[in-house]
N, C-alpha and C positions, 0 to 999 in steps of 0.2 A: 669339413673333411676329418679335423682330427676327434670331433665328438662318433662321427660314424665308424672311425676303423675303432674306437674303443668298444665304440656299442658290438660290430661285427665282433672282437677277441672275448668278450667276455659271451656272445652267443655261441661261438664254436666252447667256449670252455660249458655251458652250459650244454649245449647237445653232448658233447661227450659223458659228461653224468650223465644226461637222462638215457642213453643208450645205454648204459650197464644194467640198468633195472625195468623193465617196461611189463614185468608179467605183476606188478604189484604195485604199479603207478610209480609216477615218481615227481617231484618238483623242483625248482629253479627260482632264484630271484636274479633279476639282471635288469641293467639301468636301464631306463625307459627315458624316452625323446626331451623330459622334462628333468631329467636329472635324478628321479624319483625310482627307488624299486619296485618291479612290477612282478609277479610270480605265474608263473608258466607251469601249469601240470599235465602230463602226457596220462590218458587214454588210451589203452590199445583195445581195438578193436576185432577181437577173437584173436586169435594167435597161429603158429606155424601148424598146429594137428586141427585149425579150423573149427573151435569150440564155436559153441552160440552161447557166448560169455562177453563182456565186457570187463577187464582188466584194471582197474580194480571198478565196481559196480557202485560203489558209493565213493562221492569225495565230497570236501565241502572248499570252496572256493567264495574268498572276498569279493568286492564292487571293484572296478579295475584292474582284476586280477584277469589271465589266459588259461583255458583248458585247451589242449590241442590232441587231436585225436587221430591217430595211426592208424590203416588198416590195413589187417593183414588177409590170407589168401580167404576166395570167395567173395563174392559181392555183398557188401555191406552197407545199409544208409544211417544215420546220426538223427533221429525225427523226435522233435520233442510234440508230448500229449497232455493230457489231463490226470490227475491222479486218475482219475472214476472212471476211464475210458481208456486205458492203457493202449490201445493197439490203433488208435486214429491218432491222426496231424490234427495239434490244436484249430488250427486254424478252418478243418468242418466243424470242429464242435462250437468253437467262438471263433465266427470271420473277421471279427475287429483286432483280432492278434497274429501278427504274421508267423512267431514260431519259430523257432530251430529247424532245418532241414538240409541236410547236406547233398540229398538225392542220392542216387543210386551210384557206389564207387567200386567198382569190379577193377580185379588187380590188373594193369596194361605192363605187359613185356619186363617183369618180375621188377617193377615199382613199387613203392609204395606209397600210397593216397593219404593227405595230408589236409585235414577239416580242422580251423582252428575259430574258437569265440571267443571272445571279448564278454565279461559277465557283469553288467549293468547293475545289479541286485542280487543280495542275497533269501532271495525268494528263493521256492523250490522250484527246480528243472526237473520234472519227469522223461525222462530219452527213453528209447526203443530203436531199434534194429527193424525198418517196415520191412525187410525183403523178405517173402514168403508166408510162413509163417514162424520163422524163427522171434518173437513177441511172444508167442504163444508160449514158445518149447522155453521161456524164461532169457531171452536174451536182452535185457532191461538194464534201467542204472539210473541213477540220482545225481543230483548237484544240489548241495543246501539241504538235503531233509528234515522236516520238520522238526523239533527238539523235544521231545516226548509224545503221547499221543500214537494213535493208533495208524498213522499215516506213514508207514515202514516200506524199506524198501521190500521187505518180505511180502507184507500185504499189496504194495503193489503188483507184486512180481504174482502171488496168487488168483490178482485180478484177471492177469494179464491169460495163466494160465486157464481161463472160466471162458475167455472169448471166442466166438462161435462162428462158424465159417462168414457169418455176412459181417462181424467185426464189429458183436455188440456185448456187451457181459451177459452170462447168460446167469447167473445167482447173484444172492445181494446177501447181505449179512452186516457181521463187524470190520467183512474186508473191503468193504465199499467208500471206503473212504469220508463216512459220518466221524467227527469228533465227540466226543462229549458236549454235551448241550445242544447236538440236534443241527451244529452248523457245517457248513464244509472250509474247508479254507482254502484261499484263491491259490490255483496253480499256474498261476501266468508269470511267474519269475520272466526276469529280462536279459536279454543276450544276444551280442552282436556277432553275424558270420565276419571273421576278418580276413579267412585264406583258404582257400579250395585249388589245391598244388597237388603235385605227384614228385614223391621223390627218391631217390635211390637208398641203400641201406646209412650212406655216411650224409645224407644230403638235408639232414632234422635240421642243421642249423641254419638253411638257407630257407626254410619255410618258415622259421620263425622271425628271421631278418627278414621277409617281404611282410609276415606279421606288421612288427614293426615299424617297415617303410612307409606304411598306409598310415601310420600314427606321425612324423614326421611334418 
């Protein structure tokens, strides 16, 4: 009991930072079930005038570490793809990877929708926004991107803007996701859903305590 009301004070002290800042991300470290610091960065998910943006669109995020992602008004999903196929779920392009997908979270009775993962590897995560076609209109973002090389959130986001109603690239180039020497490099980075919650404006720190609770 007394390791959880600490773990609980320093999670509320924790949401309370990451609430002052969410249009430019923000991060957190707080002890984790082993004693260990674990770091939590918030995601927001378009914002109050409903961008088709992701807040901030690149982060880079360690092995045990939390991305937890917010959404604000408009239905939004969290679906990780391929660099090379930006606007599909990995998992039509490769079925032996199940993929990121948070499914479809439309705002309920001015909540707000709370998709949090656990990040296994620091491989690249390519996310997308599946609903509509906001993918297209550039509503895209990275986890880990590659450290030189051609495989930019730009070029992917250029990808993204090239796909065609049936949800295939329709041009190929330099923005296709070739590296130098002709190879591609794997886009199946790894990462665990831990919490699919709905929570009120002060309520970030209770989504990250049932985060949490699941590691316990």
């Amino acid at each position: 009991m007394y390791t959880k009301s600490i773990l609980m004070s320093s999670l509320l002290l924790a949401a309370c930072s990451m609430a002052q800042d969410t249009t430019t991300g923000s991060s957190s470290q707080m002890t984790g079930p082993d004693g260990s610091m674990v770091s939590v960065q918030v995601v927001q998910v378009s914002n109050m005038n409903a961008s088709l943006k992701f807040y901030p669109e690149e982060i880079r995020a360690e092995a045990g570490s939390m991305v937890q992602f917010q959404f604000y008004p408009r239905n939004h999903t969290v679906t990780q793809s391929t660099f090379d196929r930006p606007c599909e779920p990995i998992n039509n392009i490769m079925p032996n990877v199940t993929g990121i997908n948070s499914g479809p979270m439309p705002p309920v009775n001015n909540m707000m929708k709370v998709f949090t993962i656990m990040i296994n590897d620091t491989r690249p995560l390519w996310m997308y926004c599946a609903t509509g076609d906001h993918c297209e209109k550039g509503m895209v973002m990275v986890i880990n991107a590659p450290q030189g090389g051609e495989r930019t959130l730009q070029s992917y986001k250029a990808l993204a803007a090239r796909v065609s109603e049936n949800g295939t690239t329709t041009s190929t180039g330099s923005a296709n996701g070739t590296v130098p020497g002709g190879t591609t490099e794997p886009s199946t980075g790894s990462a665990s859903s831990v919490v699919d919650s709905m929570v009120g404006a002060t309520g970030v720190a209770a989504a990250l305590f049932a985060g949490f609770a699941l590691l316990l």
